[in-house]
C-alpha positions in Angstrom: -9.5 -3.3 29.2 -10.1 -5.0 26.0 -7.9 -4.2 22.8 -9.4 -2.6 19.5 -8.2 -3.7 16.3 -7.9 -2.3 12.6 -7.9 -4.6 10.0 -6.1 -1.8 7.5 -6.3 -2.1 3.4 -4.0 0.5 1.5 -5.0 0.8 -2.0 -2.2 2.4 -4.4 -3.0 5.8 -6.2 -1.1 7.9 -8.0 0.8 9.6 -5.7 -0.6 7.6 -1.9 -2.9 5.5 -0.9 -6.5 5.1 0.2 -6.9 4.0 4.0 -9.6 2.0 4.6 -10.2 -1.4 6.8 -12.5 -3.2 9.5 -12.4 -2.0 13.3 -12.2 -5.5 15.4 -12.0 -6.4 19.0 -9.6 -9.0 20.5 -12.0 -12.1 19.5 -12.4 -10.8 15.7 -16.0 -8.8 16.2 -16.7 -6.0 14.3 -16.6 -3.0 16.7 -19.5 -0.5 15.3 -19.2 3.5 15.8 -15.6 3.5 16.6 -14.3 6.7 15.9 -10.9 6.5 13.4 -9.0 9.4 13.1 -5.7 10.0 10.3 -3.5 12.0 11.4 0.3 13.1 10.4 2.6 15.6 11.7 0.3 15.8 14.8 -2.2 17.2 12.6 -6.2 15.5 12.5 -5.9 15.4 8.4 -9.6 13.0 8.7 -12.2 11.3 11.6 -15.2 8.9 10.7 -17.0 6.7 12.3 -17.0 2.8 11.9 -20.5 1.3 10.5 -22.5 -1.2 11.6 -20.1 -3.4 10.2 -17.2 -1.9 11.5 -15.8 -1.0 8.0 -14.4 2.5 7.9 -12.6 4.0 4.6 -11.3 7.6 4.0 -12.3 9.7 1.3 -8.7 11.1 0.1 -5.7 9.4 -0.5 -2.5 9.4 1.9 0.6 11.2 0.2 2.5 10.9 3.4 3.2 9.0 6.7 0.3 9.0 8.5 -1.2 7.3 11.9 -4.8 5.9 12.2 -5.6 6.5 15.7 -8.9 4.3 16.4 -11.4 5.0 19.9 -14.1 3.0 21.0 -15.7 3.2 24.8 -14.9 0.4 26.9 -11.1 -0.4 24.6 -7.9 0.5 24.7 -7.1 2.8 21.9 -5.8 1.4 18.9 -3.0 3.0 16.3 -0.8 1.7 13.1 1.3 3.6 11.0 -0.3 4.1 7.4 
């Protein structure tokens, strides 16, 4: 099964970060409609979909550890601490 990629960019804020990145497949494609989901403590905090584009960006900033947890049919799910 082929692997999904996130291509992450943490911007600084006052007290975290925003998340925000391109969704990518093995080859460097833009994987479109993958789902990305933060989560921390075991807790979904945020879920979006990728665009067209596979660009994805959360509308809050992260004040703690978090894990981006990315799905897409036919991939291997994808994660990276945040």
């Amino acid at each position: 099964m082929p692997v999904i990629l996130a291509a992450l960019l943490l911007l600084p804020a006052q007290a975290g970060g925003v998340v925000s990145g391109i969704v990518r497949d093995g080859l460097g494609a833009p994987v479109p409609g993958a789902v990305v989901r933060l989560e921390s403590g075991g807790r979904t905090l945020h879920e979006l979909q990728t665009g067209s584009d596979g660009r994805f960006a959360f509308p809050e900033t992260v004040t703690r550890a978090a894990q981006l947890i990315v799905t897409a049919p036919g991939f291997e799910i994808g994660r990276a601490h945040v």
